[in-house]
TIGU-892430 format. One record per residue (C-alpha): residue in three letters; x, y, z; residue number from 1. Coordinates in pm, 1 decimal. Layout:
# TIGU-892430
vexlo:ala | X:X | Y:Y | Z:Z | badren:NUM
...
END
This chain:
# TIGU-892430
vexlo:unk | X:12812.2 | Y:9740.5 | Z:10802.5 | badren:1
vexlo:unk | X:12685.6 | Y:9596.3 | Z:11146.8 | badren:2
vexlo:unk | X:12348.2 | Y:9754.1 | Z:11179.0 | badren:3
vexlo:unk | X:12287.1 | Y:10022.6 | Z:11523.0 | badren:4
vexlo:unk | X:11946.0 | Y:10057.7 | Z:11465.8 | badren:5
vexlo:unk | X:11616.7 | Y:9899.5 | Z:11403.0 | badren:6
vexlo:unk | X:11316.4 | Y:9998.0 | Z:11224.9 | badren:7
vexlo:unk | X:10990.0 | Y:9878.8 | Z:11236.6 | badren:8
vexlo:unk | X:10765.5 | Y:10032.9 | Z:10926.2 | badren:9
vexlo:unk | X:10456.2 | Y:9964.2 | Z:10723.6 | badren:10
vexlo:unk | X:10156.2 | Y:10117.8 | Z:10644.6 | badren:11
vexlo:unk | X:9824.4 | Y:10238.4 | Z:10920.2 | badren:12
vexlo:unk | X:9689.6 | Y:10007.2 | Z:11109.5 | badren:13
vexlo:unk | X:9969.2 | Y:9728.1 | Z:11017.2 | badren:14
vexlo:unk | X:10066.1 | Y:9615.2 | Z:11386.4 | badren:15
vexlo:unk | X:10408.1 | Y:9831.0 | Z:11397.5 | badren:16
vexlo:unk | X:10302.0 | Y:9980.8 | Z:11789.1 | badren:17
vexlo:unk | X:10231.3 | Y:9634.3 | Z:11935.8 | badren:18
vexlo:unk | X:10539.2 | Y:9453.7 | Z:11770.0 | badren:19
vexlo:unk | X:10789.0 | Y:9749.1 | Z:11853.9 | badren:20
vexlo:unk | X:10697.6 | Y:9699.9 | Z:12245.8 | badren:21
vexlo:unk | X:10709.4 | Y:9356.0 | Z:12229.0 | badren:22
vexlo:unk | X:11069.3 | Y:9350.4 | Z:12055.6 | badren:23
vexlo:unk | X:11179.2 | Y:9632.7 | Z:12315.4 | badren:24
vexlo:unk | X:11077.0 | Y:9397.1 | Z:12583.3 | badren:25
vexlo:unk | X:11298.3 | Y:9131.5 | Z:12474.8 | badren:26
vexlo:unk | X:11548.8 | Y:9292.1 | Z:12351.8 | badren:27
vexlo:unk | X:11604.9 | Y:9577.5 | Z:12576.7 | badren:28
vexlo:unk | X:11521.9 | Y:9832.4 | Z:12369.1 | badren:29
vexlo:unk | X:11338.4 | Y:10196.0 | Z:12403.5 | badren:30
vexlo:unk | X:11094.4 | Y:10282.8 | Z:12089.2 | badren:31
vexlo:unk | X:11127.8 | Y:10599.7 | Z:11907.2 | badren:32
vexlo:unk | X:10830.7 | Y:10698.4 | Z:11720.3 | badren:33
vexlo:unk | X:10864.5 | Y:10819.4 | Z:11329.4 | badren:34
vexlo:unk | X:10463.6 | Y:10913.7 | Z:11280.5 | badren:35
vexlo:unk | X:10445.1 | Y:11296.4 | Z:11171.2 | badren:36
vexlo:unk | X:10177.4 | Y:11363.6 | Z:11374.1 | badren:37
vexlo:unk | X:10168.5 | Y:11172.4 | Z:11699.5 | badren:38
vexlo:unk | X:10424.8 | Y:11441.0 | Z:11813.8 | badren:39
vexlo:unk | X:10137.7 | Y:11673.0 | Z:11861.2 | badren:40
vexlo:unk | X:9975.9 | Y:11714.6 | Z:12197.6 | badren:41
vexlo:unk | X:9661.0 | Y:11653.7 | Z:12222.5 | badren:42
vexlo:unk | X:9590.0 | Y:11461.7 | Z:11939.3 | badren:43
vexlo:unk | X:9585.0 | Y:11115.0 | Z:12090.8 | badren:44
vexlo:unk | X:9260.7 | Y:10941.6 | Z:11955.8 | badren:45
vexlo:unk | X:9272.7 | Y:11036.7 | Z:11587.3 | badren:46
vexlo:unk | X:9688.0 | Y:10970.4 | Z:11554.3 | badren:47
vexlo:unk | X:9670.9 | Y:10617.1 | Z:11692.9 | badren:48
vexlo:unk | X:9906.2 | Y:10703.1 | Z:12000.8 | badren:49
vexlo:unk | X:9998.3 | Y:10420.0 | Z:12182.9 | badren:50
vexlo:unk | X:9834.3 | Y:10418.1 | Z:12527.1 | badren:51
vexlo:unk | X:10002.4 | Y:10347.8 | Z:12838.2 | badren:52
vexlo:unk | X:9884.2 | Y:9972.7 | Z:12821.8 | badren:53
vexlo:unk | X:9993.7 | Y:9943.5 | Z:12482.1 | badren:54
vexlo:unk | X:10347.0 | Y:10079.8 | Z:12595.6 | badren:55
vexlo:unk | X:10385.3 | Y:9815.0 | Z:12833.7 | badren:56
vexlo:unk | X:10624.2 | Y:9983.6 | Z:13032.2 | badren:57
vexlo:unk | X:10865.7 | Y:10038.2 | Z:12764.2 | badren:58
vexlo:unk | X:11031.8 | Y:10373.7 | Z:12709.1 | badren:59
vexlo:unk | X:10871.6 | Y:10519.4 | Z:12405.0 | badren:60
vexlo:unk | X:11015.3 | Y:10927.6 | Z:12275.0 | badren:61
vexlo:unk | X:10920.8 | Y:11154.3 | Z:12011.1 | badren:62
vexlo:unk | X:10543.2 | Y:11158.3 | Z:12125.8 | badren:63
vexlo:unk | X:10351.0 | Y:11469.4 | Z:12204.5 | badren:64
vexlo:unk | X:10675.0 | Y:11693.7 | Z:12188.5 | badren:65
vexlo:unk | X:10432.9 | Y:11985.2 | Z:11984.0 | badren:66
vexlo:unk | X:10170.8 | Y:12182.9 | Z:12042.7 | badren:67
vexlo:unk | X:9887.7 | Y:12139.3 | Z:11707.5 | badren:68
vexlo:unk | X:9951.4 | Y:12511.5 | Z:11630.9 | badren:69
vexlo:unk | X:10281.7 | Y:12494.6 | Z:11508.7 | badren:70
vexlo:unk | X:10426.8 | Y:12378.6 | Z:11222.7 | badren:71
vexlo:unk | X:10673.3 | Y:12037.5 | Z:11309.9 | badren:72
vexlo:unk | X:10876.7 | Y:11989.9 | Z:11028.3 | badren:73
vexlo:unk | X:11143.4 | Y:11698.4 | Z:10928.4 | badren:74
vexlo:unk | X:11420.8 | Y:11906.9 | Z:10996.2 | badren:75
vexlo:unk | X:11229.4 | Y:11942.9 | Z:11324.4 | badren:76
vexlo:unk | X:11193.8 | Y:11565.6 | Z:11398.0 | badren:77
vexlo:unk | X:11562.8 | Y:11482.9 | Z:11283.0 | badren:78
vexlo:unk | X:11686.0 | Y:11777.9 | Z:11519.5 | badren:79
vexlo:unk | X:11491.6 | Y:11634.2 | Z:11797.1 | badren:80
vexlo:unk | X:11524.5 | Y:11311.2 | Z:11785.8 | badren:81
vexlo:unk | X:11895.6 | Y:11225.8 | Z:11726.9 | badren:82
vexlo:unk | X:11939.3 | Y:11272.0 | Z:12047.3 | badren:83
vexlo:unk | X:11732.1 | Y:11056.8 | Z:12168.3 | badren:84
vexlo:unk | X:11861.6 | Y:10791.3 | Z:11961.0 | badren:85
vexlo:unk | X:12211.5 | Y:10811.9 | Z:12051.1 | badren:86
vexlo:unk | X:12162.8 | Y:10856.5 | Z:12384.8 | badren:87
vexlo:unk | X:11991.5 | Y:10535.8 | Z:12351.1 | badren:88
vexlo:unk | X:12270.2 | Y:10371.2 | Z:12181.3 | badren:89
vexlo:unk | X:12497.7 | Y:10521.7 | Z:12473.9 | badren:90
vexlo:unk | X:12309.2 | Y:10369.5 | Z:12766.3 | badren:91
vexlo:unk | X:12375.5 | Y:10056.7 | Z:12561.4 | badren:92
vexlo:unk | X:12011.0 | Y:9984.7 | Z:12475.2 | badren:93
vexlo:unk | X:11870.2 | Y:9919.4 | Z:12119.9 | badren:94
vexlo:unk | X:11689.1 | Y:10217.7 | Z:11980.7 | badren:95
vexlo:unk | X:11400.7 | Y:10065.7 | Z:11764.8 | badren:96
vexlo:unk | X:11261.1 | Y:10347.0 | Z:11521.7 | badren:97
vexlo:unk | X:10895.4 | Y:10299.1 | Z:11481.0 | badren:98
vexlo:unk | X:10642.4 | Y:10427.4 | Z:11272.4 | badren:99
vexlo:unk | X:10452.2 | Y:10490.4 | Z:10959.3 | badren:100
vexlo:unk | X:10634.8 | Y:10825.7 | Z:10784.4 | badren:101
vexlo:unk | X:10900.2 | Y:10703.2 | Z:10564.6 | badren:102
vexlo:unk | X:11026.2 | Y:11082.4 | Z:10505.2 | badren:103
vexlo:unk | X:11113.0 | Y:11117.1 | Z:10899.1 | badren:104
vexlo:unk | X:11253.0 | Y:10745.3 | Z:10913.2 | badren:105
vexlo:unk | X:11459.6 | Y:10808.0 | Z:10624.7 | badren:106
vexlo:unk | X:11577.6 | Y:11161.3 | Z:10747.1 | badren:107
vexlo:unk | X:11692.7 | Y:11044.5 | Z:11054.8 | badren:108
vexlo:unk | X:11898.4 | Y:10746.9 | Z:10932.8 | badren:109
vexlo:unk | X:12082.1 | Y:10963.3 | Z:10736.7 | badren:110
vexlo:unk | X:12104.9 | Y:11203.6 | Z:11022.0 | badren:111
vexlo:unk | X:12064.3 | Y:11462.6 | Z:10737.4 | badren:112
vexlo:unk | X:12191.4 | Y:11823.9 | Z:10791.4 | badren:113
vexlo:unk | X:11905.4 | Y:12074.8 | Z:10700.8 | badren:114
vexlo:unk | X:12017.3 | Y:12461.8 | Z:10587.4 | badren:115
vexlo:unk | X:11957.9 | Y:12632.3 | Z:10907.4 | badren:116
vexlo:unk | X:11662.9 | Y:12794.2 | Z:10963.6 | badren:117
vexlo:unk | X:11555.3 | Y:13111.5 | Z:11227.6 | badren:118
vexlo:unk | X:11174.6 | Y:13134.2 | Z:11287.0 | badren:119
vexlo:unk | X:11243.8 | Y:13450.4 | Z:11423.3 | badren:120
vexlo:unk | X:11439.8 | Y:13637.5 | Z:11202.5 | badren:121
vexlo:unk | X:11129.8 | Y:13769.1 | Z:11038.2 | badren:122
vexlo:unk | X:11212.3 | Y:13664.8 | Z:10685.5 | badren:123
vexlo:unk | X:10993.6 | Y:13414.7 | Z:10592.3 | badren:124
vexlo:unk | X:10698.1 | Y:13668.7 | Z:10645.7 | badren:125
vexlo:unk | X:10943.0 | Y:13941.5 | Z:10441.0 | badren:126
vexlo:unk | X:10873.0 | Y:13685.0 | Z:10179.3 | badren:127
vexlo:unk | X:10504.7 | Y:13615.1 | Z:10214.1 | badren:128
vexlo:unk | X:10453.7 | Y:13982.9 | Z:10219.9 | badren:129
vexlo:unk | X:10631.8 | Y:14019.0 | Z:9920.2 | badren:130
vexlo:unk | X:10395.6 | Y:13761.5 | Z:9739.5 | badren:131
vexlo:unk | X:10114.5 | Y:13989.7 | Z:9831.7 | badren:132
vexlo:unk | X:10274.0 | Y:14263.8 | Z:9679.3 | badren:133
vexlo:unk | X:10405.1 | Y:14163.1 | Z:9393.0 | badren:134
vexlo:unk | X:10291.5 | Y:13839.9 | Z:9302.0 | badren:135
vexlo:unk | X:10448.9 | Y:13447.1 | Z:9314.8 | badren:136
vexlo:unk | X:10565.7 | Y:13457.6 | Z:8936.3 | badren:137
vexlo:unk | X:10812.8 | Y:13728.2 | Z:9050.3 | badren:138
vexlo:unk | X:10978.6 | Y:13549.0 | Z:9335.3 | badren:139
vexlo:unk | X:10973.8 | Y:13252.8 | Z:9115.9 | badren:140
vexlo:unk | X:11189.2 | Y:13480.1 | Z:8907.1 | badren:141
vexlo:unk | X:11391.8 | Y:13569.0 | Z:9144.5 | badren:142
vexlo:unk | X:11468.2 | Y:13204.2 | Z:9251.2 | badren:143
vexlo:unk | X:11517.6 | Y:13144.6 | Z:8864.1 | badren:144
vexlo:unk | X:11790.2 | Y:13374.0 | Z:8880.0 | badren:145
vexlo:unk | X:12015.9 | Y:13257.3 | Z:9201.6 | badren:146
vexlo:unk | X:11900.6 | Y:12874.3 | Z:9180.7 | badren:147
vexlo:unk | X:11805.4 | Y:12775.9 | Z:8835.6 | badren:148
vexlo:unk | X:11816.0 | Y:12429.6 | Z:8988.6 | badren:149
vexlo:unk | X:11582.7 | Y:12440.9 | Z:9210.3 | badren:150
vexlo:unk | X:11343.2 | Y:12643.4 | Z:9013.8 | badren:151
vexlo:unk | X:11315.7 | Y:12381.1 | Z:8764.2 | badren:152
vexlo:unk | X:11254.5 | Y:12162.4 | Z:9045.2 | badren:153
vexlo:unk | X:11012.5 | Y:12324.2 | Z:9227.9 | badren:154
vexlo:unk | X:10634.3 | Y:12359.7 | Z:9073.0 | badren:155
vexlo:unk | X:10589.2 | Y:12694.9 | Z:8952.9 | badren:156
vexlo:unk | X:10253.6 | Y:12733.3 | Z:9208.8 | badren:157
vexlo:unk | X:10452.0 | Y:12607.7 | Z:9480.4 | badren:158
vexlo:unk | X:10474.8 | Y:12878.5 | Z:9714.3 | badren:159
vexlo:unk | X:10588.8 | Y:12731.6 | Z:10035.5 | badren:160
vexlo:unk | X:10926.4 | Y:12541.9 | Z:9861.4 | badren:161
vexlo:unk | X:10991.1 | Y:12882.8 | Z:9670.9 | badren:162
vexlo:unk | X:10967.3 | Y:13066.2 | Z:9950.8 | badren:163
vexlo:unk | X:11170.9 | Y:12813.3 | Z:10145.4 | badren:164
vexlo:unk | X:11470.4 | Y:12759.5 | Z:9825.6 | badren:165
vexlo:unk | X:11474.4 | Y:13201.5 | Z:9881.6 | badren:166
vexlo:unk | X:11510.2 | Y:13186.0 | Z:10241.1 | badren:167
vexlo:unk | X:11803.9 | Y:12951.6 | Z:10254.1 | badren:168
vexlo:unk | X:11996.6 | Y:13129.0 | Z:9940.5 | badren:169
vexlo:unk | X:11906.3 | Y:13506.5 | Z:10128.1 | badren:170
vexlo:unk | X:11986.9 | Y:13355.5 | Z:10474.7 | badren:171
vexlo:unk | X:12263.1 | Y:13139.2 | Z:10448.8 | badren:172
vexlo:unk | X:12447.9 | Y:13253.7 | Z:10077.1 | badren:173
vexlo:unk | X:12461.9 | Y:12896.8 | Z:9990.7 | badren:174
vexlo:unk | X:12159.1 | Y:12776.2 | Z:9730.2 | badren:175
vexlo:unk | X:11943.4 | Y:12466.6 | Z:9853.9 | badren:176
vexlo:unk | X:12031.7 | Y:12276.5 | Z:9571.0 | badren:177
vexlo:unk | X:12397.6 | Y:12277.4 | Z:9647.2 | badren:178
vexlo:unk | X:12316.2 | Y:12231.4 | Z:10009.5 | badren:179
vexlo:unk | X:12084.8 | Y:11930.3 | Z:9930.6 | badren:180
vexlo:unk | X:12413.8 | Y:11791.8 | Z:9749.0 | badren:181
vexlo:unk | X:12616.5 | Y:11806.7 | Z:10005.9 | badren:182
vexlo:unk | X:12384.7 | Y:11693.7 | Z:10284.4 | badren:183
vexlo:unk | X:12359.9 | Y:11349.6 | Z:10053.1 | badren:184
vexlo:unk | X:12737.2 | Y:11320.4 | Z:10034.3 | badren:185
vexlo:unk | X:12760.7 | Y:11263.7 | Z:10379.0 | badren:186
vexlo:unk | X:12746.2 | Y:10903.4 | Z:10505.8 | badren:187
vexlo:unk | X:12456.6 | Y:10788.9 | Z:10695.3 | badren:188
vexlo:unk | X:12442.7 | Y:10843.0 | Z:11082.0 | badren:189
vexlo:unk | X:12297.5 | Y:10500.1 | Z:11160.2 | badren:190
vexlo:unk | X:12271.7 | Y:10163.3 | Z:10968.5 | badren:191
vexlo:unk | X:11917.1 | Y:10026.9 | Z:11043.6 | badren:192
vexlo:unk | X:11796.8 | Y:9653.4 | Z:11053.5 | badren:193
vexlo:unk | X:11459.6 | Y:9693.1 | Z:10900.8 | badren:194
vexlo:unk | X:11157.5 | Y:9524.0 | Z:10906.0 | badren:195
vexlo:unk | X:10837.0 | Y:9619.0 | Z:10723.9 | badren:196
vexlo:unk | X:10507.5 | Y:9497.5 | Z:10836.4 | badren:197
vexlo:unk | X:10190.7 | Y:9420.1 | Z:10601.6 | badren:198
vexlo:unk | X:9879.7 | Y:9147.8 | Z:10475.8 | badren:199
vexlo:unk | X:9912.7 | Y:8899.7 | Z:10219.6 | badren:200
vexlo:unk | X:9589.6 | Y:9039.5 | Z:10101.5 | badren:201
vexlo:unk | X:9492.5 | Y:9362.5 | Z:10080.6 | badren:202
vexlo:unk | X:9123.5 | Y:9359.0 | Z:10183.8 | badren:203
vexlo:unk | X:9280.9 | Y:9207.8 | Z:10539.2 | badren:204
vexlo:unk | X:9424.0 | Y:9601.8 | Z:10530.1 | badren:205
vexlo:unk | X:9149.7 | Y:9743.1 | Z:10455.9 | badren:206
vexlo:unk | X:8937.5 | Y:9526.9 | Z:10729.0 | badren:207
vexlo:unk | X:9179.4 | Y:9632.6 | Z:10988.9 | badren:208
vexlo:unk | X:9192.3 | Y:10021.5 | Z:10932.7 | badren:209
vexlo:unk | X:8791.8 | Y:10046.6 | Z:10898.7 | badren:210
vexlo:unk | X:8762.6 | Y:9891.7 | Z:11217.9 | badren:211
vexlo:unk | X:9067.6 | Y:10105.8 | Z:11360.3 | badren:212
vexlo:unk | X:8834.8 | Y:10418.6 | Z:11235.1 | badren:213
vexlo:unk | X:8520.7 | Y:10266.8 | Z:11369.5 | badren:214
vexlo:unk | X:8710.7 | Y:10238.9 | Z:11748.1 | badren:215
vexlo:unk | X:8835.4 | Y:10604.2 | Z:11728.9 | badren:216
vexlo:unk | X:8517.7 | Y:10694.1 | Z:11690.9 | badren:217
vexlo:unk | X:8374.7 | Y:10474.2 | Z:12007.6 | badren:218
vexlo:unk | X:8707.6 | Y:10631.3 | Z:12198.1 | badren:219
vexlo:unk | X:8592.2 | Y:10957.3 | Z:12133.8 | badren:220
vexlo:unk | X:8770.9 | Y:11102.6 | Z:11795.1 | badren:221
vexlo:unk | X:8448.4 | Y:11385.7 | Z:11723.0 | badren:222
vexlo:unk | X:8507.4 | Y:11461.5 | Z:12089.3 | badren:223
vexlo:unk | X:8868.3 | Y:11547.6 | Z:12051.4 | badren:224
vexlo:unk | X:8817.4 | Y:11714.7 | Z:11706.8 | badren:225
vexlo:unk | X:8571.8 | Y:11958.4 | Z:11917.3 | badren:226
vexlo:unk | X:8805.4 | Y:12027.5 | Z:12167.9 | badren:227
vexlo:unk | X:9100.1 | Y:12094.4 | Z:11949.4 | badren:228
vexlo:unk | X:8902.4 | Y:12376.2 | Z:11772.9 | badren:229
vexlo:unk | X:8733.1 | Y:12490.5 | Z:12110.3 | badren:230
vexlo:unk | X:9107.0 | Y:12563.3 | Z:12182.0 | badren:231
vexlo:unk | X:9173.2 | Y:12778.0 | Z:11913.0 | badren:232
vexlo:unk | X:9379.2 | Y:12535.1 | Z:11718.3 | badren:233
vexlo:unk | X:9314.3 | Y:12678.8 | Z:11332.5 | badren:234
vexlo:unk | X:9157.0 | Y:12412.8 | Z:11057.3 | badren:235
vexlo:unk | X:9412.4 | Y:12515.8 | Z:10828.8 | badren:236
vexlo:unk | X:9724.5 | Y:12452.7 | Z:11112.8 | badren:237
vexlo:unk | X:9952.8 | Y:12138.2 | Z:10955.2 | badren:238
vexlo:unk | X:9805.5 | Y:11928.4 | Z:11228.2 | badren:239
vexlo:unk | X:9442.9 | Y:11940.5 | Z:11159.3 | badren:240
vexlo:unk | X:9533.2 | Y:11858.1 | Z:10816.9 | badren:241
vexlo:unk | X:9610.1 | Y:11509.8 | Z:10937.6 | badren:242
vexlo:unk | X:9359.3 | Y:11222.1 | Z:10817.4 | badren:243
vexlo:unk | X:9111.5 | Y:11167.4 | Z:11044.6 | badren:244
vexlo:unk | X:9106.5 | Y:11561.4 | Z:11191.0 | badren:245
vexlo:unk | X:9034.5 | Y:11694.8 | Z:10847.9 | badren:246
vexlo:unk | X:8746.1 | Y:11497.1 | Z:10733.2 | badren:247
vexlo:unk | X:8585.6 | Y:11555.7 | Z:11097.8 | badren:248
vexlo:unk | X:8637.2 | Y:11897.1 | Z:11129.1 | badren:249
vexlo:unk | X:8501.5 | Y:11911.7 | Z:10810.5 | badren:250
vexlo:unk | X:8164.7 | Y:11772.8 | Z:10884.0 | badren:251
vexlo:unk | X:8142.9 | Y:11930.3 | Z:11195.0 | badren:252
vexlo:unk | X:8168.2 | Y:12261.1 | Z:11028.1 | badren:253
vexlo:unk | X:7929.2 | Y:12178.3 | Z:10745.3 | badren:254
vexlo:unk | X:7661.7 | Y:12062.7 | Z:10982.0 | badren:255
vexlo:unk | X:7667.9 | Y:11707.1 | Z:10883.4 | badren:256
vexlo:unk | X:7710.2 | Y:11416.6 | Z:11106.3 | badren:257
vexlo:unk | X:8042.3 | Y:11307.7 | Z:11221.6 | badren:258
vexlo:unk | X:7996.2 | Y:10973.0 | Z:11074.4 | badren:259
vexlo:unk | X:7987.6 | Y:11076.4 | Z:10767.8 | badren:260
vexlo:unk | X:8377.6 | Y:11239.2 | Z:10796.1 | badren:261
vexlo:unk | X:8417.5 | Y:10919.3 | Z:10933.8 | badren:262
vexlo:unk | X:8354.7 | Y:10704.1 | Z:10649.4 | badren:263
vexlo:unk | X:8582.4 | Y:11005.7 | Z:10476.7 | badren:264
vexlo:unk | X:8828.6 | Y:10887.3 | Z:10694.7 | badren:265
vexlo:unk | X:8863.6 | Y:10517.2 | Z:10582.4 | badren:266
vexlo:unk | X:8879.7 | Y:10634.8 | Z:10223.9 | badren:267
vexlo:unk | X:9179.9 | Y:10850.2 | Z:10287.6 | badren:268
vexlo:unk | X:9350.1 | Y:10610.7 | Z:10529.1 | badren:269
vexlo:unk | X:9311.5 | Y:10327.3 | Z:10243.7 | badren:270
vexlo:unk | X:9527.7 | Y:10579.7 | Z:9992.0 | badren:271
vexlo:unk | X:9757.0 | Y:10684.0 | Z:10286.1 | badren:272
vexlo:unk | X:9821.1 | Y:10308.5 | Z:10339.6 | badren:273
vexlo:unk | X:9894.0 | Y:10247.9 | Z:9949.1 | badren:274
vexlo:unk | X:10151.8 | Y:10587.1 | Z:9916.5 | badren:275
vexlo:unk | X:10299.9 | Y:10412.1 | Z:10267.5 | badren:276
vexlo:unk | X:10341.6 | Y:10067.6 | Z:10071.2 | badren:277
vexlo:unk | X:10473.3 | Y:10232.0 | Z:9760.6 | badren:278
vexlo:unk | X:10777.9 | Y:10423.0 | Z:10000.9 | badren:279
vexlo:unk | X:10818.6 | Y:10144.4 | Z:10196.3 | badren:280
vexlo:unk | X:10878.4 | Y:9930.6 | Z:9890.0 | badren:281
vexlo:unk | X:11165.0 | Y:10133.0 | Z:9734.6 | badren:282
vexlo:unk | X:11372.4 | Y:9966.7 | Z:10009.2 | badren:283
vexlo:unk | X:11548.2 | Y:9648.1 | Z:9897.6 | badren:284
vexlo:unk | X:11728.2 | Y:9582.5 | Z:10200.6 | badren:285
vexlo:unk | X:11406.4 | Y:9561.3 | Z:10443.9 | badren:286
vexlo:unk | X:11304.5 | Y:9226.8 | Z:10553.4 | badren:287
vexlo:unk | X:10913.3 | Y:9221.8 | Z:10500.5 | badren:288
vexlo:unk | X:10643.5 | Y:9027.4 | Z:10769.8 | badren:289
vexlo:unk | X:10306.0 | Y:8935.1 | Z:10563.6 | badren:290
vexlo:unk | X:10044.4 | Y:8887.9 | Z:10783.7 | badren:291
vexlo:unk | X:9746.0 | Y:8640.8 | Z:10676.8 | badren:292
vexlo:unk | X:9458.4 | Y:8682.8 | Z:10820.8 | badren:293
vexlo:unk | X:9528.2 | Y:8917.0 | Z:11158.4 | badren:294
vexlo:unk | X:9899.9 | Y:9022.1 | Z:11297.2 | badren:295
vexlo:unk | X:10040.0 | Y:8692.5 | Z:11499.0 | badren:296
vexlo:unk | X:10261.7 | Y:8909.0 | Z:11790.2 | badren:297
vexlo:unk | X:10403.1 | Y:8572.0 | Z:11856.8 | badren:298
vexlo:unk | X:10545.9 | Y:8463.3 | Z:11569.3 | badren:299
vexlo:unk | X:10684.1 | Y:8802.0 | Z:11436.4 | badren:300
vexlo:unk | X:10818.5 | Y:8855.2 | Z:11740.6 | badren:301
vexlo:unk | X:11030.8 | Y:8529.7 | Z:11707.1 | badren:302
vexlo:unk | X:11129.3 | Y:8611.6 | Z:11357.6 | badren:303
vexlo:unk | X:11240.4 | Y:8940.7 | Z:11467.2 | badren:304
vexlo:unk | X:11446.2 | Y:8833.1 | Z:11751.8 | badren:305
vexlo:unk | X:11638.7 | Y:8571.5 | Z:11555.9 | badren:306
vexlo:unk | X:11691.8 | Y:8865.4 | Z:11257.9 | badren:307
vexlo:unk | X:11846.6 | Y:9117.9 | Z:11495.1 | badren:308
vexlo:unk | X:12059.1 | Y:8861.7 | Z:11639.0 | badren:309
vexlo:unk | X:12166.4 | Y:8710.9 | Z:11299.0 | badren:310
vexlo:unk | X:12252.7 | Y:9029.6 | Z:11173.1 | badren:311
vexlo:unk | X:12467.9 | Y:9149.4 | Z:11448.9 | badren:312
vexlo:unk | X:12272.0 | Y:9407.8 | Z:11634.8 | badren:313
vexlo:unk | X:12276.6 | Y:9177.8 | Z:11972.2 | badren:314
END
């Protein structure tokens, strides 16, 4: 099928913000960003959020649409941002999909239909107060008994995705395993172009997401990590669990220097970057760019063009 959609993916610090701007600027397209945690407020330095100059001008959605306290989810993002792609698609622009977490770019191609979910019907903390009470093993149990699928599925100490398998069987009558099978019946909602960005040679990676780290810290990152948790925002929230937030609200609390988390930082953004390769890579239909020694705009940008025009999309 004619592709609707592209995608620009790859792992940190791989050039997918500057490229996506430039390719909406030719090609008359609006960027919609797939990173799980630039859709906090707030959370600007540490997430890599394209600034204003870096936008160039260009429409870009799906950015700071949270606040760091709650809990965004992938149902969340596809939910939300839908939407925005076909309204995109209506006002006869190219939506270009952007962005380093293969679960929400994959989520939203398929436009997947998650069981439905009330956050204020009161029974996921029914749930967790049941754990209290009487333990994990016996709502494991219990999910043994109405989704033996999904129990096998799900790692025994795995509260959250027990609790969550209960909730849809209890809330909906329908198990999460059957609903899962259905949801992947259903044909995808878009067919993306996609093009996946990364180095010839790894160290080049690595180079460019130290230095990324070292400029978040010049921007300010320990200053933003203070004022998240001068807010109120809890360590243990989803968002501070991000890389970068962690690791410095880690050695703030510990007394040690923020350089330190820092260098903690690099480390974990190096085995993001390889999990990011490894999803990215299970996609045989993605055309990839290997950069040599530093991202050449210019060039890609050329490729790009000529791809999205071979293939139909303009």
């Amino acid at each position: 099928m004619k592709p609707d959609i592209l995608v620009i993916c790859g792992p940190t610090a791989s050039g997918k913000t500057a490229l996506a701007a430039e390719l909406a600027l030719r090609l008359g397209g609006e960027v919609v960003s797939a990173d799980s945690m630039q859709v906090y407020r707030r959370m600007d330095i540490g997430t890599a959020k394209p600034t204003a100059e870096e936008m160039r001008g260009v429409p870009h959605h799906m950015l700071d649409v949270a606040d760091p306290s709650e809990n965004y989810s992938v149902a969340r993002y596809v939910a939300d941002a839908v939407p925005i792609v076909d309204g995109i698609l209506a006002r006869g622009r190219l939506p270009i999909v952007a962005g380093g977490t293969g679960l929400y770019i994959d989520n939203l191609i398929a436009g997947r239909r998650f069981a439905p979910f009330r956050p204020d019907s009161g029974l996921r903390e029914q749930l967790q107060g049941r754990v209290r009470a009487e333990g994990l093993p016996a709502l494991r149990a219990e999910l043994e008994r109405v989704d033996p699928e999904a129990a096998g599925r799900i790692h025994p100490n795995d509260e959250k995705r027990t609790l969550r398998a209960l909730e849809v069987y209890l809330s909906t009558g329908e198990t999460i395993s059957q609903h899962d099978r259905d949801s992947r019946a259903l044909p995808n909602r878009y067919t993306p172009l996609t093009i996946a960005l990364n180095f010839q040679e790894r160290p080049r990676l690595w180079e460019r997401i130290d230095r990324r780290v070292d400029e978040m810290m010049a921007r300010g990152l320990e200053g933003e990590v203070e004022a998240l948790l001068a807010a109120g925002v809890p360590r243990d929230c989803t968002a501070m669990q991000a890389i970068g937030y962690k690791e410095i609200a880690a050695a703030l609390s510990e007394g040690r220097p923020a350089r330190e988390g820092a260098e903690e930082v690099k480390l974990r953004s190096r085995q993001y970057a390889k999990r990011q390769l490894t999803w990215f890579r299970r996609n045989s239909q993605a055309y990839w760019l290997n950069w040599e020694k530093i991202p050449d705009l210019a060039a890609a940008a050329d490729f790009s063009t000529q791809l999205v025009r071979d293939s139909g999309l303009q």
